[in-house]
C-alpha positions in Angstrom: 0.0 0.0 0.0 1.3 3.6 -1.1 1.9 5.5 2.1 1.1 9.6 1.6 5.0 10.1 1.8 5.6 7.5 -1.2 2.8 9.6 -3.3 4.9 13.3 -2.4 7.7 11.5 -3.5 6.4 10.0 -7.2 4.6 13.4 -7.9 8.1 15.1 -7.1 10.1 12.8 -9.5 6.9 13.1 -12.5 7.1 16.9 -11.6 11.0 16.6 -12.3 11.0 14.4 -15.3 8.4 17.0 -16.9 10.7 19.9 -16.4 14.1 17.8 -17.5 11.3 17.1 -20.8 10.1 20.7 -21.3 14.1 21.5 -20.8 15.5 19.5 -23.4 12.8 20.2 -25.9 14.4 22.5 -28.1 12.3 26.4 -28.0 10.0 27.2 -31.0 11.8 28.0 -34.5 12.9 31.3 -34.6 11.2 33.5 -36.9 8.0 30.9 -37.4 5.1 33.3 -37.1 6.9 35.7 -39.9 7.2 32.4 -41.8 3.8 31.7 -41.7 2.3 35.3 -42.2 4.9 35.2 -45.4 3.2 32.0 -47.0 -0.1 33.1 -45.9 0.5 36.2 -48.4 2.3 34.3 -50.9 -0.4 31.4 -51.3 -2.9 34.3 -51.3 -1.3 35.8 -54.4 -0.6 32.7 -56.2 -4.7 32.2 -55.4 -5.0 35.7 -57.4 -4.3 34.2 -60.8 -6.8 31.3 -60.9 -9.6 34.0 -59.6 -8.6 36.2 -62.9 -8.3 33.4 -65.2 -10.8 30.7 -64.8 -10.9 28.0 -67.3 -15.2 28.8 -67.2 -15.0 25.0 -68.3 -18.7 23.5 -69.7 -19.1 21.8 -66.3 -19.9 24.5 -64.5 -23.1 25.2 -66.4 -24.5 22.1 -65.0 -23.5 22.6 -61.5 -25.0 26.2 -62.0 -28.2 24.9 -63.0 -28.9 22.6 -59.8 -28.2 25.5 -57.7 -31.1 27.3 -59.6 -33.1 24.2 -59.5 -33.1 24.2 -55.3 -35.3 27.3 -55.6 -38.0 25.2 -57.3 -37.5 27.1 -60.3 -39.2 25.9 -63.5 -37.1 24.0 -66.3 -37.3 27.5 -68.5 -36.4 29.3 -65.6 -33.4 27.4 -64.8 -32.2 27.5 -68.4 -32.6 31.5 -68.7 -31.2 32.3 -65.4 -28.3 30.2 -66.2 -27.2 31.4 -69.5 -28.1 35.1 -68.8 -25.7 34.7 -66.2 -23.3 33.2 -68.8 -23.8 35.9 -70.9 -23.1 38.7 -68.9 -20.0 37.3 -66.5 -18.3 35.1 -69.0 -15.4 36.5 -71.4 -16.3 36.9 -75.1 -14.1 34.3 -76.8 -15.1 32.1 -74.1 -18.5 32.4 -74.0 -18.7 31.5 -77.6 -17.3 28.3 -76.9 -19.3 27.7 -74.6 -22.3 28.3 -76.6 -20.4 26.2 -79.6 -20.8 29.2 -81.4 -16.9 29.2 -82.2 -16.8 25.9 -84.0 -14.0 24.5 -81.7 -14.1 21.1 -80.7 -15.7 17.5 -81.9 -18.4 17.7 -83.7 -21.1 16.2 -81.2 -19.9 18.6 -78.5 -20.1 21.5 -80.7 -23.7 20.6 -81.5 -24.8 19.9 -77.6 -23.3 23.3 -76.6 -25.6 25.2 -79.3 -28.2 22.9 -78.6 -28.1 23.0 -74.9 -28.2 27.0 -75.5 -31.4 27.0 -77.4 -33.1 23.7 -75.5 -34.0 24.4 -72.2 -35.7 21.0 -72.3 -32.2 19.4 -73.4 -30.1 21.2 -71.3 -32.5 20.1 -68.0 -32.0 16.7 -68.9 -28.3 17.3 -68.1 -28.7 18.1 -64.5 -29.1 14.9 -63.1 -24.8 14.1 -64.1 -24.3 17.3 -62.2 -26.8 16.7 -59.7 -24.1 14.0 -57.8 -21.9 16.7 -56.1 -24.5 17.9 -53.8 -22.1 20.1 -51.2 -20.5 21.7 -54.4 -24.3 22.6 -55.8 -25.2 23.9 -52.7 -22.3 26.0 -51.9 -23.4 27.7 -55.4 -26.7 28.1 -54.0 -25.7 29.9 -50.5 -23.1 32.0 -52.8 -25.5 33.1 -54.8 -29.2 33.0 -52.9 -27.7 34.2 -49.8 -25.0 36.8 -50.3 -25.7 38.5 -53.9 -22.3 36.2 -55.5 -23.0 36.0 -59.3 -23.3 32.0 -60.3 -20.8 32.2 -62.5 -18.4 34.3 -60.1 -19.8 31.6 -57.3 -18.3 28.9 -59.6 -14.7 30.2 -59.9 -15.0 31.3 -56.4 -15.1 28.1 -54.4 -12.0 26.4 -56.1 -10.2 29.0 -55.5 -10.8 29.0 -51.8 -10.2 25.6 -51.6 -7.3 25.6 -53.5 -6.0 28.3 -50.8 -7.4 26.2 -48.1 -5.5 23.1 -49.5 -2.4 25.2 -49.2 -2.7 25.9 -46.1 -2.9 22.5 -44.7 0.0 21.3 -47.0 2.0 23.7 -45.3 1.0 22.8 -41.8 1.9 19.1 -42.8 5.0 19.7 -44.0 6.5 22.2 -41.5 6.2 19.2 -39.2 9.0 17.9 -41.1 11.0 20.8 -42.6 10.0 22.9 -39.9 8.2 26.5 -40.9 10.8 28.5 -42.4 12.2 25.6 -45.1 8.2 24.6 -45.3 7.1 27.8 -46.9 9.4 27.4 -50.3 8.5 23.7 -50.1 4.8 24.0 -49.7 4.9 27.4 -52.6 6.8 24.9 -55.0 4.3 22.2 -54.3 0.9 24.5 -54.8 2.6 25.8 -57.5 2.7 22.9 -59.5 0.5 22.9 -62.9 -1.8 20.2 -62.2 -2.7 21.3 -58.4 -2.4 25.2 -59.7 -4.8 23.7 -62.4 -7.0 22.7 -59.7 -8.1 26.1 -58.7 -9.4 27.0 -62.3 -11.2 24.7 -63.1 -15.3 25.0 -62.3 -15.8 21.8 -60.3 -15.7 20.4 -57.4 -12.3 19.3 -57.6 -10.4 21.1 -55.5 -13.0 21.2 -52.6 -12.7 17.1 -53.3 -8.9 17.7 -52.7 -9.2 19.6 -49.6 -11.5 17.3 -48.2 -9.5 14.2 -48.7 -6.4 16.1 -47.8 -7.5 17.4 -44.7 -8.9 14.1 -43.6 -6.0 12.3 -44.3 -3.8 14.8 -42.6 -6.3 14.5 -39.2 -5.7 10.6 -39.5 -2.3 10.4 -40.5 -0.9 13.4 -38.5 -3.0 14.5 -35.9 -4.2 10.9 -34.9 -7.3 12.3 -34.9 -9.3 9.2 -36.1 -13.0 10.5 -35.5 -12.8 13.9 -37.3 -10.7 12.2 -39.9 -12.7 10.1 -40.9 -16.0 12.5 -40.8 -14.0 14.3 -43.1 -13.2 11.8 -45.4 -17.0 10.6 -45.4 -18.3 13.9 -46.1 -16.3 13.9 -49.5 -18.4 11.4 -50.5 -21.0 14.2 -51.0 -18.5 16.5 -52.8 -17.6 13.6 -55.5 -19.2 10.1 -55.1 -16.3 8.5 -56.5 -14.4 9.6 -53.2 -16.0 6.7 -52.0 -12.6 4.3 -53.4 -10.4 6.8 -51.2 -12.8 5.9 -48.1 -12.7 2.6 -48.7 -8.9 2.5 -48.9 -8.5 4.6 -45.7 -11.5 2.4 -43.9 -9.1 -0.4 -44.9 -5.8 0.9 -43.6 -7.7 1.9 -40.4 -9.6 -1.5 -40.1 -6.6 -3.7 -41.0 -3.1 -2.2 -40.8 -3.2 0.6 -37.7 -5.8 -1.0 -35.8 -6.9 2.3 -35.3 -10.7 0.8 -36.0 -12.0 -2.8 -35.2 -13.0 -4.8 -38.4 -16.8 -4.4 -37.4 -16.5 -0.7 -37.2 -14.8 -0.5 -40.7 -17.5 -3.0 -42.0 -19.9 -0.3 -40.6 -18.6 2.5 -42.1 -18.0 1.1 -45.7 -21.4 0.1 -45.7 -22.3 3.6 -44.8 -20.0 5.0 -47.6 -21.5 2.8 -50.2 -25.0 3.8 -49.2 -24.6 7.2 -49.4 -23.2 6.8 -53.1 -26.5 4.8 -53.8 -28.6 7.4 -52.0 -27.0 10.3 -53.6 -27.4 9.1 -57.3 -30.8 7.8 -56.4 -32.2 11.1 -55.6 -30.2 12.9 -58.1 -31.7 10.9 -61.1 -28.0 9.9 -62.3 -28.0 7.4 -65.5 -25.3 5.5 -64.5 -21.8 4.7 -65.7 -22.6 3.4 -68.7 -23.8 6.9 -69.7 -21.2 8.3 -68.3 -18.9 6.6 -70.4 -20.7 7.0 -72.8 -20.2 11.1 -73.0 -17.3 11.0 -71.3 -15.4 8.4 -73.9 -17.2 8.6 -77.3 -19.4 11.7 -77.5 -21.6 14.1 -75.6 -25.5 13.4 -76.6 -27.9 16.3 -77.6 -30.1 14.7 -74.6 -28.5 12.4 -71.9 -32.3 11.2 -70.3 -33.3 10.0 -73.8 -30.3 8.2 -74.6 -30.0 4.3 -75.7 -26.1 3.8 -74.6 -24.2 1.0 -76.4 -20.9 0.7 -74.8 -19.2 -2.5 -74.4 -15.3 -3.5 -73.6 -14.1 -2.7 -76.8 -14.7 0.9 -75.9 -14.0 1.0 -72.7 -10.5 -0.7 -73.8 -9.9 2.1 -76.3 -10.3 4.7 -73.5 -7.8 3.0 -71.3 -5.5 3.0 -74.1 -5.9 6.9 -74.8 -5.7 7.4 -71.0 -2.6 5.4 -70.8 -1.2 7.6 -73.6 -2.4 11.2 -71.7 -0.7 9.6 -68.4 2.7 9.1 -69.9 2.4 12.6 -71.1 1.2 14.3 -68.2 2.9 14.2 -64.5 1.7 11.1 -63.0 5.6 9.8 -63.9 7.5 12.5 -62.6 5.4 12.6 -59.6 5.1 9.1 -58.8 9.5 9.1 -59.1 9.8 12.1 -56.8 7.4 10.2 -54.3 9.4 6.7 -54.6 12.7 8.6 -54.1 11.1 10.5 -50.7 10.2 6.8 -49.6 11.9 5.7 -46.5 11.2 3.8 -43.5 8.9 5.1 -41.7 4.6 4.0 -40.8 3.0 7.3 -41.9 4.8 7.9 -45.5 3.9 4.4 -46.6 0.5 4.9 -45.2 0.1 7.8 -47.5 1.7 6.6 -50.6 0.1 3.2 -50.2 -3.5 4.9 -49.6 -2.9 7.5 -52.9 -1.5 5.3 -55.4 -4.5 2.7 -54.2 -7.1 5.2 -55.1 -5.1 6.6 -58.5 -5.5 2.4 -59.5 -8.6 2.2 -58.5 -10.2 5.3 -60.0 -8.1 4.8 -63.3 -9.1 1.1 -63.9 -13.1 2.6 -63.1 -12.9 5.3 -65.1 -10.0 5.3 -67.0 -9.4 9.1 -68.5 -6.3 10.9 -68.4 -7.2 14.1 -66.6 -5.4 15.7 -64.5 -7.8 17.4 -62.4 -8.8 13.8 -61.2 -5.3 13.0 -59.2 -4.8 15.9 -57.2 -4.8 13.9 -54.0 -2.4 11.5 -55.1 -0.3 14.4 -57.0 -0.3 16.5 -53.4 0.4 12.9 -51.2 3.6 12.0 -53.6 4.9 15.9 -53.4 4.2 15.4 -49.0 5.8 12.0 -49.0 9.0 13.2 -50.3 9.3 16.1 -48.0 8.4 13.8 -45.2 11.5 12.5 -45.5 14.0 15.5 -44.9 15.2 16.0 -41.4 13.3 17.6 -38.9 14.3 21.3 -38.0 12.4 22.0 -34.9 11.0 19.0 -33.2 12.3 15.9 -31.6 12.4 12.7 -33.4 9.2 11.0 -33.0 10.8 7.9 -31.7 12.7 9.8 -28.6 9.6 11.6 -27.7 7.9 8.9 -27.4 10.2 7.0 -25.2 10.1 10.7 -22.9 6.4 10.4 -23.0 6.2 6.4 -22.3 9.3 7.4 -19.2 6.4 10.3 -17.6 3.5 7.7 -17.7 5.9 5.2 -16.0 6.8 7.2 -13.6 3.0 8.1 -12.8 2.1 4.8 -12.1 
């Protein structure tokens, strides 16, 4: 039995240890907070150039029109609101192509852009592909309904605060490694890059898909923050349904590699993640994939709901081949060698390569295309993984603190 003299005397020795701890824990980095405030303004004016120059990709038309639709509007309405708003924010040379009045492009897509423009019936039966990235359609709809933001404007401004939010949290995740004077040229380089710059102009709910998977990944990985992690990661589901092969991956790793959830919880939660995708295309009237493919890999119909799809292997072979061809020409190589040269020992790099590449395989054997504005996630986790393995600058090596830590709850007990 612990006497009241043997308590005085452990609290003294925990007290101690925690003062010999704080002591040799080396003081903050100097200069940190000027650090940050610097990249804060820098990623704030690389974020100035997407605003200016958005891509005002076709896209965004349809996104535009479900956040008219959640006002009840009629199909007519929808359609004029829509392209008046088109018509009065969107540059001249672009607006043209978008209204396939500049003769630019294959043929069927310059024949759905005119007829989409003078079809209100035709361009309604689009809605339902757009219809699947509800948090994107109803961001729109608060931008717009609720504080006076043009659609069009509401469009280009979402990725571009994503894309500035997505810089932020790379820079938080790798000044744990470089510390925060090396992590502001690191994280600048990184966000500078074409196909994650790319993501901010584009009208879509790409980038707000990156930040979400990003940020979850970063609670998870980083923070050991398991429960906020993973609502994060869930909720991209509703920004992009086919988020749900990331969730999957990460249920996986959580479920069977880190033990961070029993194989019944993960169970759970896949099922969950797989219903939502269900429920969401349910209620948004989606075709399916085959349609999908079919637009996507052969040609865009003048109306989607009417369409009879024929689209067999042979087809979807062909597309694999062309998005073989686009990958060797974009910077899925170059990233994927800077990644693999950054790999070292070490739990949490592998973890994030392995969960990246997993859902670049799995989205390019389901949908094979050779975007780029698809891989941002596995384009930003390569970039991290490599940084992750220069030396720390200002904290201890995560093996010795954790002995220190392990030594106080000893001495505790």
């Amino acid at each position: 039995m612990r006497t009241p003299g043997h308590r005085l005397i452990t609290t003294f020795r925990v007290k101690k240890a925690g003062w010999e701890l704080r002591k040799r824990r080396p003081s903050r980095e100097p200069y940190s907070y000027a650090a940050t405030l610097f990249f804060l303004l820098a990623i704030t004016a690389v974020s100035l150039r997407p605003y200016l120059y958005s891509l005002y990709d076709m896209d965004m038309l349809g996104y535009m029109g479900n956040a008219v639709a959640m006002r009840g509007a009629s199909i007519r309405e929808i359609h004029d609101t829509v392209y008046a708003d088109v018509l009065r924010s969107v540059p001249e040379a672009t607006r043209a192509h978008l209204l396939g009045q500049d003769g630019q492009g294959p043929v069927s897509q310059i024949a759905s852009r005119k007829d989409r423009f003078a079809n209100a019936y035709h361009f309604a039966e689009f809605l339902p592909c757009f219809a699947i990235r509800p948090i994107f359609n109803e961001l729109i709809y608060v931008l717009h309904y609720k504080l006076g933001i043009g659609l069009v404007r509401a469009t280009i401004v979402i990725p571009v605060l994503s894309y500035w939010l997505l810089g932020i949290i790379t820079f938080l995740w790798i000044s744990r490694y470089s510390g925060h004077l090396l992590a502001v040229p690191l994280s600048l380089v990184l966000m500078l890059c074409p196909p994650l710059l790319g993501l901010a102009r584009f009208n879509s709910p790409d980038a707000l898909s990156c930040l979400f998977l990003m940020t979850g990944l970063f609670l998870i990985l980083e923070q050991q923050n398991v429960s906020w992690g993973l609502v994060v990661v869930l909720s991209s589901i509703y920004v992009r349904t086919d988020n749900v092969l990331l969730v999957l991956v990460v249920l996986a790793y959580c479920a069977f590699s880190s033990r961070m959830l029993t194989k019944v919880q993960g169970l759970l939660l896949a099922s969950v993640s797989v219903g939502s995708v269900l429920l969401i295309n349910h209620f948004a009237g989606d075709y399916g994939m085959r349609v999908l493919y079919y637009r996507s890999f052969i040609e865009v119909p003048m109306a989607p709901g009417e369409l009879v799809v024929d689209f067999g292997w042979k087809n979807y072979l062909s597309a694999l081949r062309t998005a073989v061809s686009e990958l060797a020409n974009g910077y899925f190589f170059p990233f994927t060698f800077v990644g693999l040269l950054g790999l070292r020992s070490g739990s949490k790099r592998i973890a994030l390569m392995a969960i990246v590449f997993a859902f670049f395989a799995l989205h390019f054997l389901l949908f094979p295309s050779g975007q780029e504005r698809f891989w941002g996630p596995y384009y930003l986790g390569m970039g991290i993984t490599a940084i992750m393995s220069l030396p720390r600058k200002t904290c201890l090596d995560e093996e010795t603190a954790g002995q220190e830590e392990d030594l106080l709850l000893e001495l505790a007990v």
